[in-house]
N, C-alpha and C positions, 0 to 999 in steps of 0.2 A: 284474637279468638276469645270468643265468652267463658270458656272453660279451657283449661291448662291442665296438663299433666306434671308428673312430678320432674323424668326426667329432660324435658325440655319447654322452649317457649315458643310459640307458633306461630305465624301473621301473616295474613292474607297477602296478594303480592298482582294487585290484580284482578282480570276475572278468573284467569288460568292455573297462576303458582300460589305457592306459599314459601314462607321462608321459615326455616328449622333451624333454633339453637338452643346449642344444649344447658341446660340450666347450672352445671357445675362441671368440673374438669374431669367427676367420677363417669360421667355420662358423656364424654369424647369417644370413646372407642366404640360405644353403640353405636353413634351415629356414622364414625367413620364405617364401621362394620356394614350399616347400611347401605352407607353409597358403594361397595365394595360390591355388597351380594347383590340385591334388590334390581338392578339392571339385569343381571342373569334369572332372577326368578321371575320374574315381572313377564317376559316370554313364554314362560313354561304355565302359569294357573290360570283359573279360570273367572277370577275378578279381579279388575283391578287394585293395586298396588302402590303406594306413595314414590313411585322411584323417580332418582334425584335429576334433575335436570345440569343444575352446576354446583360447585362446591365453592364454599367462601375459606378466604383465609384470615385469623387472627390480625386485627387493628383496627383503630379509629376509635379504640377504648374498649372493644370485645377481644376476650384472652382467648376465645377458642373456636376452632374450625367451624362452618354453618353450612347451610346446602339452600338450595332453593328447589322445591320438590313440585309437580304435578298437584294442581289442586283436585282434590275428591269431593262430589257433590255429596250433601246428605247428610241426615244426622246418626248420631250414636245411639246404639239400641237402648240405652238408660236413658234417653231424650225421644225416641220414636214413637209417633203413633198410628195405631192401624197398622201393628204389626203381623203377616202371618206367620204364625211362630214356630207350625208344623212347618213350613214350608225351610223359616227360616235354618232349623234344625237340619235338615235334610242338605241345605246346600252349603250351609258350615261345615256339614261331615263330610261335606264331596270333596269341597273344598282342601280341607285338610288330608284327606287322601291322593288328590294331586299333589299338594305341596310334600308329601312325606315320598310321591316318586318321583321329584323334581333332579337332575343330575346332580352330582356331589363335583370334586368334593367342595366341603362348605367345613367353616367352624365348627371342632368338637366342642359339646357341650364344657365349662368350667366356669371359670369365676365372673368371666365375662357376658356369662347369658344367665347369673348368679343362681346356675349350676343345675341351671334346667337343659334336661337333656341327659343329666346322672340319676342315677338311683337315688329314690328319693331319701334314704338314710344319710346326707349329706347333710340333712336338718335336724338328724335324730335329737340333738342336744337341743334345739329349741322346742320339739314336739316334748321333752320331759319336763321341761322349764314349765312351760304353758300349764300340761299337766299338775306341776306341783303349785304353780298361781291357783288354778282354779277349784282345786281343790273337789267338793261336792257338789258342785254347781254345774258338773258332768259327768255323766255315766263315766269312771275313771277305766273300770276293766274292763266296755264294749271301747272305748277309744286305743286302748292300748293292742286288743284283738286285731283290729282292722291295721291298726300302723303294725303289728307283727306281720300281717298278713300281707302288707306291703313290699314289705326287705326281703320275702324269702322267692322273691324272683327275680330277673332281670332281664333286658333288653337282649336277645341272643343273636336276635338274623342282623345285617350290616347296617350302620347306623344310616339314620335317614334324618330329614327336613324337620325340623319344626318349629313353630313361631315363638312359641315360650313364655306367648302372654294371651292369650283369647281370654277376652273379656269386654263390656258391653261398651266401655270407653272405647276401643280398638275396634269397634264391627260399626259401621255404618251403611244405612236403612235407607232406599227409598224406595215412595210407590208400596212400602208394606215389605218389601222382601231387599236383601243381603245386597249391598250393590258394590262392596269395598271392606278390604280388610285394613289397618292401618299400625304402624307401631312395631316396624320389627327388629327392633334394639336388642332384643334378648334372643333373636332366632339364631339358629345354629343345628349339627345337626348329632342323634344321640339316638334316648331313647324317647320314641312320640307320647308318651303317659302324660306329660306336662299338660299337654294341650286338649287335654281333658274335664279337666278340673269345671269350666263349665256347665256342664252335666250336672253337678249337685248347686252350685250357686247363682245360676240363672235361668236355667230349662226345669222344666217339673212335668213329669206326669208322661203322658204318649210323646211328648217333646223328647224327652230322654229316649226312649225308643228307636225313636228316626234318629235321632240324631247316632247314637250303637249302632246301628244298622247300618245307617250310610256311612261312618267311621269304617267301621268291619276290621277293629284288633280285637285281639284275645281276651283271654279273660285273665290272665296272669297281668295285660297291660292294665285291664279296667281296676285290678286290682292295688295296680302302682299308681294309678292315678285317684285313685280313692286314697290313698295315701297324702298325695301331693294338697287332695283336695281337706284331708284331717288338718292337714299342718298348717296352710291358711285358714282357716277358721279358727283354731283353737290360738295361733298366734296375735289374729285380731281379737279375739273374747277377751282374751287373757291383757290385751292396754287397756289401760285406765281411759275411762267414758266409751267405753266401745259399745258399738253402734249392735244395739239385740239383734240386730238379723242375721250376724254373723253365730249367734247362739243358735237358729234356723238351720243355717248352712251344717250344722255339727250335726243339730238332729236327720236331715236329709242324708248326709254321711251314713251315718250309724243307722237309719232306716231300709235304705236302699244301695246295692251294690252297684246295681244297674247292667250290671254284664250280663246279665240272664241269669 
C-alpha cells in the first residue's frame, strides 16, 4: 500500500484481501484485539468493517501474529475527492451511534486502547508539558479553561463502543460519500468522547452541526471531547517542526464548543 500507518504494515492480497502486520510487538494486542472483536461488530454497523478473515502465526523471519482481512475499496478522506462532506458528517455520526449500541461486552477502555475510552485527565501531565513548551505562542488561560472544563465530568450511563481513532486516515470515501470505517486497534468500550475529536480537526462549519446532531451525546460528552481534542493539538504544536495546522486545530478548540 502507498501510505502506511504507524501501527502496522499493509499489502494487498489479491483482488479480495489484504494482509495486516503489525509494525512492532507494542501493536500485537491491537491487532489480536481486532480479530477478537471486529467479527462480532462487523454484524451489528452499518458500513463496512476490515474483519479478519484468517489469522497468521509468527515465522519465516516475522516475530509476530498477522491476519489477512477483507479488502475495503476506496480512499481515505485525506486522499478523497468530491467529497460530500455534509453528507459525510452525518453518516459518521450515524455510524458512530450504532457502534456506541453495538452489544458489550467488549474491552474497557486502558492502556491498550492508550486509554481512550477514560477520562480524558489520564493525559493531564502531558496537556501541562505542552503548555509549559509553548509558552505564549497560546492563549495559555483559554486552553487551561477548556481542559478544566473537560475533567469536571464524566462518562456516567454503562460504558459503550468506541473506535478510539476517527480520523481521515481511518475513513474511506467512495463515489463522494463514507463507504468504510478502518483501524480498530484502539476500540474498546468506555466513555464515547474520544471519538469526537474530529469535530474540531477535520469538519468545519455546518459539517460540525450534522455531524452533533447525528452523534446526539451531551454536552458534558462534547465537553470531554473538546478536551481530548485540546490535548492532541497542543501535544503536536508543542514537537519540534510541527506541522502549523495543528496551531489551527487549537484555535478551532478555543473557538468553538460545538455542543450548542
Amino acid at each position: 500500500m502507498p501510505r502506511q500507518g504507524w501501527d502496522n504494515r499493509t499489502f494487498r492480497l489479491g483482488d479480495q484481501l489484504s494482509v495486516r502486520l503489525p509494525s512492532a510487538e507494542g501493536y500485537v494486542a491491537a491487532v489480536e484485539k481486532e480479530n477478537r472483536w471486529l467479527p462480532e461488530l462487523a454484524g451489528h454497523l452499518p458500513l463496512p468493517v476490515p474483519a479478519p478473515v484468517a489469522v497468521g502465526r509468527p515465522g519465516a523471519g516475522y516475530p509476530y501474529p498477522w491476519s489477512v482481512r477483507q479488502w475495503l475499496a476506496g480512499d481515505t478522506l485525506g486522499d478523497a475527492a468530491g467529497v460530500d462532506r455534509l453528507r459525510l458528517a452525518r453518516d459518521l455520526g450515524e455510524f458512530l451511534t450504532v457502534l456506541r449500541q453495538a452489544p458489550g461486552p467488549g474491552p474497557a477502555g486502558g492502556r491498550h486502547s492508550f486509554f481512550r475510552g477514560c477520562p480524558p485527565g489520564a493525559y493531564a501531565g502531558e496537556v501541562e508539558q505542552a503548555l509549559r513548551q509553548l509558552g505564549d505562542a497560546v492563549d495559555v488561560r483559554a486552553c487551561r479553561a477548556v481542559w478544566a472544563e473537560a475533567l469536571d465530568s464524566a462518562w456516567e450511563s454503562a460504558p459503550v463502543w468506541f473506535h478510539g481513532d476517527i480520523a481521515v486516515g481511518n475513513l474511506l470515501v467512495r463515489d463522494g460519500r463514507l463507504a468504510a470505517v478502518i483501524d480498530f486497534g484502539t476500540c474498546g468500550v468506555g466513555d464515547p468522547a474520544c471519538d469526537l475529536v474530529i469535530a474540531w480537526n477535520t469538519l468545519a462549519g455546518a459539517e460540525r452541526a450534522v455531524f452533533r446532531d447525528a452523534v446526539g451525546l451531551d454536552r458534558q460528552t462534547w465537553q470531554r471531547a473538546r478536551g481530548w481534542a485540546l490535548w492532541k493539538a497542543l501535544i503536536m504544536l508543542a514537537e519540534p517542526g510541527a506541522d502549523p495546522a495543528w496551531r489551527h486545530v487549537v484555535d478551532q478548540v478555543l473557538a468553538d464548543p460545538v455542543s450548542g
